[in-house]
N, CA and C atoms as a LAMMPS dump frame, in Angstrom:
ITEM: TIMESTEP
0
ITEM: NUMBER OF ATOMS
459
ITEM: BOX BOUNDS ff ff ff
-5.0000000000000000e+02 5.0000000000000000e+02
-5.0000000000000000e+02 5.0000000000000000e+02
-5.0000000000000000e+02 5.0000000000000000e+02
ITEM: ATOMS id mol type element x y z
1 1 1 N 137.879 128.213 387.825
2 1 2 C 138.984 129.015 387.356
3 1 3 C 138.869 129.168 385.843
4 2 1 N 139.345 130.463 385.394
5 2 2 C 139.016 130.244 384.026
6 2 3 C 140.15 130.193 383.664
7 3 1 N 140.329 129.753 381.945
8 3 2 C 141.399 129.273 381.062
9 3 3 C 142.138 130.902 381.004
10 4 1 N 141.588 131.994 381.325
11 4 2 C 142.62 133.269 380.751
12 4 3 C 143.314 133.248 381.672
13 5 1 N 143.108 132.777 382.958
14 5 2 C 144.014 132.413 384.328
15 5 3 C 145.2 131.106 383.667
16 6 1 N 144.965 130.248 383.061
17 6 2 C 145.502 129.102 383.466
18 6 3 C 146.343 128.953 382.367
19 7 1 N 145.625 129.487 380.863
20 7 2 C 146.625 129.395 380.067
21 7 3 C 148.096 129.91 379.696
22 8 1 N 148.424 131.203 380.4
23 8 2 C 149.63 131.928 380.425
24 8 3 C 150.477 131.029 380.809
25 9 1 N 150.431 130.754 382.034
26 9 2 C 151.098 129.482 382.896
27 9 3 C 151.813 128.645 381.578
28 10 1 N 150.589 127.768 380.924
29 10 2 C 150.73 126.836 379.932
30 10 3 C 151.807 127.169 378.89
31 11 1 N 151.354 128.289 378.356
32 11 2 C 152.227 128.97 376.96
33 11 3 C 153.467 128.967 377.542
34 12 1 N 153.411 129.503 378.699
35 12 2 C 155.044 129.939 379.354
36 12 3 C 155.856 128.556 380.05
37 13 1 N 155.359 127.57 380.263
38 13 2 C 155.767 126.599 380.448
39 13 3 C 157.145 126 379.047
40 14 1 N 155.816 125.694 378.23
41 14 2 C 156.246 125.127 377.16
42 14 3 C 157.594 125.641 376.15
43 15 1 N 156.975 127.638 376.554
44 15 2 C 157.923 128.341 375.693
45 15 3 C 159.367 128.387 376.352
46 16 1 N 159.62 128.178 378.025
47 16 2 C 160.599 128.222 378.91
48 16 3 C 161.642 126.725 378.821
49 17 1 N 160.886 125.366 378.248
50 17 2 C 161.452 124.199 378.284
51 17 3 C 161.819 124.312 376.38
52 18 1 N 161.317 125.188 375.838
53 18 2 C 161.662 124.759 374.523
54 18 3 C 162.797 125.824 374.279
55 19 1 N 162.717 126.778 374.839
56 19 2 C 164.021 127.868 374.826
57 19 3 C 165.324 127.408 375.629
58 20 1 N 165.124 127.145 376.951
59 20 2 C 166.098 126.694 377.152
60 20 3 C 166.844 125.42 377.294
61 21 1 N 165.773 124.163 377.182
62 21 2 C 166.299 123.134 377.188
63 21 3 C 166.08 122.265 375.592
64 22 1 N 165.825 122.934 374.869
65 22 2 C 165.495 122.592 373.763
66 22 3 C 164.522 121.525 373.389
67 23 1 N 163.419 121.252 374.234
68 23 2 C 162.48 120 374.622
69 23 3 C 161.314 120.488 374.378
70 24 1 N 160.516 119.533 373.692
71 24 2 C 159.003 119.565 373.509
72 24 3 C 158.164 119.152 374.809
73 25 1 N 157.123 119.474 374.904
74 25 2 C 156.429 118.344 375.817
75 25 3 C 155.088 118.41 375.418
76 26 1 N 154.48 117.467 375.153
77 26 2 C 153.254 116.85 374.625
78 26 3 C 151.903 116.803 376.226
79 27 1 N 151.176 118.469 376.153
80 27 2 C 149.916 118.663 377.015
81 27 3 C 148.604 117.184 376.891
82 28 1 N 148.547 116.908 378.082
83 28 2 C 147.733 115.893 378.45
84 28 3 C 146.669 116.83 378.625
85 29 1 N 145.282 116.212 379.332
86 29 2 C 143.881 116.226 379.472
87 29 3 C 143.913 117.172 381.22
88 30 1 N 143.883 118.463 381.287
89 30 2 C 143.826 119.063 382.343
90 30 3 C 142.608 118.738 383.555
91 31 1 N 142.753 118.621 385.052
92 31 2 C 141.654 118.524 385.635
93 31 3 C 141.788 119.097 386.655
94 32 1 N 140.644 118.73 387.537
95 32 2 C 140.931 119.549 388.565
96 32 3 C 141.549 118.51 390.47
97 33 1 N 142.377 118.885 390.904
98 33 2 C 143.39 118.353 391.608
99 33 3 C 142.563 118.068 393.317
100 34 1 N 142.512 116.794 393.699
101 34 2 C 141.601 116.498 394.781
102 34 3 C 142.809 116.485 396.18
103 35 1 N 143.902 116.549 396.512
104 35 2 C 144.933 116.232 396.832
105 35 3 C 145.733 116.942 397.057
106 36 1 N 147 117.002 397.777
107 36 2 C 148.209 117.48 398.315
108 36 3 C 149.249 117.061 397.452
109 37 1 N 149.319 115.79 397.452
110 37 2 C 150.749 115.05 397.076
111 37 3 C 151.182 115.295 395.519
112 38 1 N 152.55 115.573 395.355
113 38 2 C 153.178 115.478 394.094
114 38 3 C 153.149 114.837 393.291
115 39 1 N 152.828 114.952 392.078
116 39 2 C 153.057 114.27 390.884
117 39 3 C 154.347 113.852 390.375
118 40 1 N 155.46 114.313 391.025
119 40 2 C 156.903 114.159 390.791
120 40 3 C 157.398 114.166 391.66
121 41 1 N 159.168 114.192 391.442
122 41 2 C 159.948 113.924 392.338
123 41 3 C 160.715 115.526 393.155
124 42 1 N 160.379 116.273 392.232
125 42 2 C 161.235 117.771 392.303
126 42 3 C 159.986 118.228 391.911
127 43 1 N 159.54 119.543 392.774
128 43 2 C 158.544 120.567 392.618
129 43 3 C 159.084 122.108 392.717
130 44 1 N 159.041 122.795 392.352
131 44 2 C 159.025 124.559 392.616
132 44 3 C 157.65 125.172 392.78
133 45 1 N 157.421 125.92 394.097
134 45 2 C 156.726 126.556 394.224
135 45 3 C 156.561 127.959 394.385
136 46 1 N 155.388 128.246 393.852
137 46 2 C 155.617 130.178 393.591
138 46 3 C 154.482 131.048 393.804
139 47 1 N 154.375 131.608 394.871
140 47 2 C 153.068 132.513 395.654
141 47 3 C 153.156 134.062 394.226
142 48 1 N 151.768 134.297 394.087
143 48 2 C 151.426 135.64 393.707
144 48 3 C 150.482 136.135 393.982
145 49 1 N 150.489 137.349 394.074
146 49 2 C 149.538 138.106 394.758
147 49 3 C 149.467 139.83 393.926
148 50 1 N 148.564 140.223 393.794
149 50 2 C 148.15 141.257 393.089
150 50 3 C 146.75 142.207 393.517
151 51 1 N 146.696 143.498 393.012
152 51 2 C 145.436 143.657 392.963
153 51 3 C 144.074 142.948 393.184
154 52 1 N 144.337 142.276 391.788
155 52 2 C 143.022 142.12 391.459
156 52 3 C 143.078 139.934 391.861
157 53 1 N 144.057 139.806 391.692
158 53 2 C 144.081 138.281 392.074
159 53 3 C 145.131 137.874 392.793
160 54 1 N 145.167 136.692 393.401
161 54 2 C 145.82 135.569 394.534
162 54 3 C 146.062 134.558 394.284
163 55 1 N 147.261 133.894 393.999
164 55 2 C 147.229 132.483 393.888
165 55 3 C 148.821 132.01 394.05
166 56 1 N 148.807 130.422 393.193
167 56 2 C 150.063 129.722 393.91
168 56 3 C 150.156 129.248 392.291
169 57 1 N 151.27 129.004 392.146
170 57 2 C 151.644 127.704 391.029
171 57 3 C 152.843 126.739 390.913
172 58 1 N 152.716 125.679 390.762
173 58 2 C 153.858 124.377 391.109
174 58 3 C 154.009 123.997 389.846
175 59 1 N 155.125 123.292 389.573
176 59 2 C 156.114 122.495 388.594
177 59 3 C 156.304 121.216 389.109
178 60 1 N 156.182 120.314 388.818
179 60 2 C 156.614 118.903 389.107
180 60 3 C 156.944 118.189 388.276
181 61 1 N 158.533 117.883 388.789
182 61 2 C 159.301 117.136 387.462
183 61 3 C 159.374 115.605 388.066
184 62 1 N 159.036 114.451 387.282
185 62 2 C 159.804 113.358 387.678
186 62 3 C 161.323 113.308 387.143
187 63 1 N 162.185 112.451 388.104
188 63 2 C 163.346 112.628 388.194
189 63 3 C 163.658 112.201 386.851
190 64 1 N 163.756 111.505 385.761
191 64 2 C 164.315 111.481 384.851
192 64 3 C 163.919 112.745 383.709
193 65 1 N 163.309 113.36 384.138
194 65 2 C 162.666 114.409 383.138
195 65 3 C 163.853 115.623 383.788
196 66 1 N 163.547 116.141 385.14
197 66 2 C 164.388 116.858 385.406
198 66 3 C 166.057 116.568 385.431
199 67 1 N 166.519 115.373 385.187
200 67 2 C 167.876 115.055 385.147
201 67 3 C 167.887 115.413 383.444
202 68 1 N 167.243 115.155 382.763
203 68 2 C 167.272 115.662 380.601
204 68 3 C 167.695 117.257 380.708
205 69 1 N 166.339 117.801 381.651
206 69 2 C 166.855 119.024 381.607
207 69 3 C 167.886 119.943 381.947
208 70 1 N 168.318 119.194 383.121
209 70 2 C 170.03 119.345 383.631
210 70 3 C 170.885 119.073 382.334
211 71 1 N 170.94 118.445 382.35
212 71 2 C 171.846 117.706 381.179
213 71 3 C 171.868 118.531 379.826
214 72 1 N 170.199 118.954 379.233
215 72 2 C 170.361 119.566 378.248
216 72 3 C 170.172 121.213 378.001
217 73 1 N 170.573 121.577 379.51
218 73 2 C 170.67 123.142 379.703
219 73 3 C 172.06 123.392 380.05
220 74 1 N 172.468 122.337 380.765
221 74 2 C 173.897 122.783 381.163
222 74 3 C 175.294 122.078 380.908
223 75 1 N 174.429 120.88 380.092
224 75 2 C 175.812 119.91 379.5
225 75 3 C 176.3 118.835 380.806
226 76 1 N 175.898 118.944 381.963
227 76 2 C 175.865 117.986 383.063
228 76 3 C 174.385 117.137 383.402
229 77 1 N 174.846 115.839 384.009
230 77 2 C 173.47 114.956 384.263
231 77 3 C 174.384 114.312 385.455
232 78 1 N 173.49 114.871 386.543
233 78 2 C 173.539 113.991 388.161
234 78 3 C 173.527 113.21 387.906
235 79 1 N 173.588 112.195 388.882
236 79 2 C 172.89 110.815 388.85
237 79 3 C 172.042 111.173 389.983
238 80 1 N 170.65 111.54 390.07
239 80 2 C 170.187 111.696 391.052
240 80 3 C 169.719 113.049 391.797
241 81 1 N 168.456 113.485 392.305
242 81 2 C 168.394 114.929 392.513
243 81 3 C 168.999 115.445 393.721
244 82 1 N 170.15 116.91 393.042
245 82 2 C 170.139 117.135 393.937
246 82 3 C 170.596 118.735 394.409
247 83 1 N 171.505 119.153 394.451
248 83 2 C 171.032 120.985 394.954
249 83 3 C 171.099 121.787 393.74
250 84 1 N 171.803 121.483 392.767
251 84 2 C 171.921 122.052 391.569
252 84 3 C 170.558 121.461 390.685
253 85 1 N 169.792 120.617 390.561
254 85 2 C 168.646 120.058 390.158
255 85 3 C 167.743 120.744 390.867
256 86 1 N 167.497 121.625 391.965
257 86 2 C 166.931 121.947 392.771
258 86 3 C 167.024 123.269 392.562
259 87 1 N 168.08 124.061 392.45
260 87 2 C 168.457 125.053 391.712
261 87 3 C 167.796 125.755 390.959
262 88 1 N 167.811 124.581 389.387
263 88 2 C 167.021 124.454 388.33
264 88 3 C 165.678 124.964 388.176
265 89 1 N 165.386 123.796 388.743
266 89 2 C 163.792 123.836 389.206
267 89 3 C 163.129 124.818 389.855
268 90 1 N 164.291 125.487 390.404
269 90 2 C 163.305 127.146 391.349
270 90 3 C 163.593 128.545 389.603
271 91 1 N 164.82 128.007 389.115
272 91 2 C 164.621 129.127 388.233
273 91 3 C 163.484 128.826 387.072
274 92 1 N 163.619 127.544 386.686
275 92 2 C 162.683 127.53 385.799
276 92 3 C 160.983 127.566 386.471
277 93 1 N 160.582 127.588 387.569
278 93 2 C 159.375 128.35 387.853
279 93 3 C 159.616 129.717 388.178
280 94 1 N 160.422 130.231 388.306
281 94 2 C 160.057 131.644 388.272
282 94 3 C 160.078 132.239 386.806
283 95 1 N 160.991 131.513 386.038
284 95 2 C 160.658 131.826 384.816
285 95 3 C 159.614 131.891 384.053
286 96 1 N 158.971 130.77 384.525
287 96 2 C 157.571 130.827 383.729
288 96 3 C 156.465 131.169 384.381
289 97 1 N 156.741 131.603 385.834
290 97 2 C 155.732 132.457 386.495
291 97 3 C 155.861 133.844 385.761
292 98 1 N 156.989 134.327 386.156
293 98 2 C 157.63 135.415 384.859
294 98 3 C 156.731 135.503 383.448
295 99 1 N 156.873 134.84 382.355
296 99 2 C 156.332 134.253 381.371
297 99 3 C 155.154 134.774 381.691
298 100 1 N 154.613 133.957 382.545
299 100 2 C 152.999 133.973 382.923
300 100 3 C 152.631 135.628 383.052
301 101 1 N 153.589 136.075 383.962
302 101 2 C 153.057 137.669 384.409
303 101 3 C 153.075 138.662 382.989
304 102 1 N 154.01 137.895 382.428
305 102 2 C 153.689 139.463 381.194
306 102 3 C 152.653 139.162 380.298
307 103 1 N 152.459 137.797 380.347
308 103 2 C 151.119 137.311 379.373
309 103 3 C 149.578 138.376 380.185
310 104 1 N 149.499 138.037 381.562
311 104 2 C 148.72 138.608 382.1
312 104 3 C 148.439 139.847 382.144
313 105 1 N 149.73 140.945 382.484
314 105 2 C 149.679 142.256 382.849
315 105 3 C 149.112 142.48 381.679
316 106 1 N 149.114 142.276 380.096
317 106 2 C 148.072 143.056 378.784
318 106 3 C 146.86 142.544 379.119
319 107 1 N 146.503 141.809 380.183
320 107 2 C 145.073 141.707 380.598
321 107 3 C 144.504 142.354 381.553
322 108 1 N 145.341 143.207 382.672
323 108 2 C 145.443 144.137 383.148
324 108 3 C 145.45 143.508 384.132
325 109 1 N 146.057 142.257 384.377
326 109 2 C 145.886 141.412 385.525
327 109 3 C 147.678 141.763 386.427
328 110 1 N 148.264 142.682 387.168
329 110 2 C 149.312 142.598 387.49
330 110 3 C 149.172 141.682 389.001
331 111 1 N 150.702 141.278 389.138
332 111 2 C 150.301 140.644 390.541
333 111 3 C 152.204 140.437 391.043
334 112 1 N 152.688 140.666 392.068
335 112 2 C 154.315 140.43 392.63
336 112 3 C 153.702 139.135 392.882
337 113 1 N 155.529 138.481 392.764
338 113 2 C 155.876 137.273 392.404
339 113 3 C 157.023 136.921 393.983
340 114 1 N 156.419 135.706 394.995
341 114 2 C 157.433 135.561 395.69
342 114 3 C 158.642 135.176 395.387
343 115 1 N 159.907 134.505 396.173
344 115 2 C 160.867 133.474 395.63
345 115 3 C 160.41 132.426 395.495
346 116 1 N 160.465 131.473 394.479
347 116 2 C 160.104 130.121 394.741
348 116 3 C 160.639 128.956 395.957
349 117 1 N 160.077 128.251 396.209
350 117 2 C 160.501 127.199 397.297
351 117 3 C 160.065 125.816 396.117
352 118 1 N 161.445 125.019 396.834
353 118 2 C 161.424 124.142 395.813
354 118 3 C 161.817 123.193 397.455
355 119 1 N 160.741 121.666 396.796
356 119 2 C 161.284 120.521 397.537
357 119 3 C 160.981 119.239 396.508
358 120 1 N 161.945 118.391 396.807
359 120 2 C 161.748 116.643 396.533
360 120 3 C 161.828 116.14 397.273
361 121 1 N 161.615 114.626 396.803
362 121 2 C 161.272 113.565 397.366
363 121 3 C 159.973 112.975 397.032
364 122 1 N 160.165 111.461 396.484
365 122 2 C 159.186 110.691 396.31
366 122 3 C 157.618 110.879 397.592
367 123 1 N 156.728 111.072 396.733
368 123 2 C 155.472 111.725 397.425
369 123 3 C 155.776 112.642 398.378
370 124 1 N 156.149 113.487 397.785
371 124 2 C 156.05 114.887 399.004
372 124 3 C 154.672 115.394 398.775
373 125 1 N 154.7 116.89 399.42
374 125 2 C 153.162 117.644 399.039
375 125 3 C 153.384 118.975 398.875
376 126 1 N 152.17 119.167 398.605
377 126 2 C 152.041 120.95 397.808
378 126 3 C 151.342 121.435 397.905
379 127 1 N 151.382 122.486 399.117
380 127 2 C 150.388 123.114 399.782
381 127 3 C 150.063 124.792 399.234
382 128 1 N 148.831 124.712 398.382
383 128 2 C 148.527 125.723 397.909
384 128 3 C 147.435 126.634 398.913
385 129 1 N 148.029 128.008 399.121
386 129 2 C 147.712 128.45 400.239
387 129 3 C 146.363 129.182 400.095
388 130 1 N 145.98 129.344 398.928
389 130 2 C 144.229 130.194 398.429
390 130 3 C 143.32 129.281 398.625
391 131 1 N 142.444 129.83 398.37
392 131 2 C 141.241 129.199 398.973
393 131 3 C 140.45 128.646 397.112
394 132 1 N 141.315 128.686 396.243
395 132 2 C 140.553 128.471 394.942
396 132 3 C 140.674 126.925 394.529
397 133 1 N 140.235 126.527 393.367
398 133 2 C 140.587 125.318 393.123
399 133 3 C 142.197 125.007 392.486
400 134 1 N 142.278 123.566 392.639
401 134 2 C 143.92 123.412 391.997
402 134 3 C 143.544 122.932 390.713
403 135 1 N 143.887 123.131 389.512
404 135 2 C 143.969 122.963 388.365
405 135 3 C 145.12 121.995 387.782
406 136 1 N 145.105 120.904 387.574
407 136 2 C 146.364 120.224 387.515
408 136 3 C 146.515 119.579 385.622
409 137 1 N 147.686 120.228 385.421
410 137 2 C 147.775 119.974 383.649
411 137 3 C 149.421 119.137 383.328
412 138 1 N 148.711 117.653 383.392
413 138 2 C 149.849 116.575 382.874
414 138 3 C 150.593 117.063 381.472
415 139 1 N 151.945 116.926 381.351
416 139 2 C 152.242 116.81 380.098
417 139 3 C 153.569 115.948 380.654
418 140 1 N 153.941 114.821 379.264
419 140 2 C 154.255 113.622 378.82
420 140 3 C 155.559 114.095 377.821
421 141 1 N 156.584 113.368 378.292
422 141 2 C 157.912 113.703 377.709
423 141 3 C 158.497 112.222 377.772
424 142 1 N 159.34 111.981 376.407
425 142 2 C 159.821 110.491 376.48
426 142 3 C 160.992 110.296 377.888
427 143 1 N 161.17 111.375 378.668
428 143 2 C 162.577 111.063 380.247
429 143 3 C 161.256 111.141 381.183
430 144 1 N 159.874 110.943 380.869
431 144 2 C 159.064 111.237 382.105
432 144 3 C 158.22 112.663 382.002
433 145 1 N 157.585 112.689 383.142
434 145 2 C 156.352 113.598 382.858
435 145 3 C 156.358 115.048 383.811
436 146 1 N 156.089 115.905 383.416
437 146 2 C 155.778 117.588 384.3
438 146 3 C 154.288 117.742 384.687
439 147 1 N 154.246 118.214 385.818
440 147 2 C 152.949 118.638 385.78
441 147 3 C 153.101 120.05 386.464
442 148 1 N 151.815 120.939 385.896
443 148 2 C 151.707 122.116 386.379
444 148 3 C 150.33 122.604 387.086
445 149 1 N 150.552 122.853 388.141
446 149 2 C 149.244 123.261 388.831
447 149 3 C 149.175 124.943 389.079
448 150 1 N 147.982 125.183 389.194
449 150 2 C 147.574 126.476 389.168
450 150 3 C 146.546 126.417 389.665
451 151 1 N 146.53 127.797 391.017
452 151 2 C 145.057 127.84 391.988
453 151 3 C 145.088 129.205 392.039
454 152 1 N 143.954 130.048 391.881
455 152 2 C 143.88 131.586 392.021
456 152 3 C 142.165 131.304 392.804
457 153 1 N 142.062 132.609 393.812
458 153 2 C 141.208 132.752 393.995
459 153 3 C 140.073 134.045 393.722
């Protein structure tokens, strides 16, 4: 997969948690993903499909990361995930699938965007439906960690 695929994702990640939740997050060492299972506790998932490309991309929050962002988007903190945390988590991947698509379309890359599906629970999984590789990019926040995966084929 190449980085003009993977980086939009990235930019739009970062630019979506720093706009609306007012949070940094510090990008770890990207690789490539051997596995199903979640890196977190809360995931959003988001099918695209286009012309010229196919793929999937996930969000995975551990629960204290996604409870900061509750808290510091909407002035409330659960104790605990749950439909409004879930909520969250489907808008903020479409947001930065969003993000992602306008970075792309000046590459002439267009592609429709499904609804996201969002699930938790300690080790769930994440079934990316292309046939490409999963790309998995840690980043490190002092409430816990996000990860973002990305597979195009």
């Amino acid at each position: 997969m190449r980085a003009e695929f993977v980086n939009p994702f990235l930019v739009s990640l970062l630019n979506v948690l720093k706009t609306m939740a007012t949070m940094e997050l510090t990008p770890q060492k990207p690789r490539v993903k051997k596995d199903e299972i979640a890196r977190g506790d809360v995931s959003g998932l988001i099918g695209m499909v286009g012309p010229k490309i196919a793929g999937s991309m996930s969000i995975s929050f551990e629960e204290g990361l996604a409870l900061e962002i509750m808290e510091k988007m909407l002035g409330e903190r659960p104790k605990a995930i749950n439909e409004e945390i879930s909520d969250m988590v489907g808008e903020i991947t479409n947001m930065v699938a969003g993000g992602a698509k306008r970075i792309l379309s000046e590459s002439g890359y267009d592609f429709d965007m499904a609804t996201p599906i969002v699930v938790s629970g300690r080790g769930h999984t994440i079934s990316h439906k292309c046939k490409g590789a999963i790309i998995i990019m840690p980043f490190e926040t002092q409430w816990g960690n996000a990860h973002i995966e990305i597979s195009f084929e």
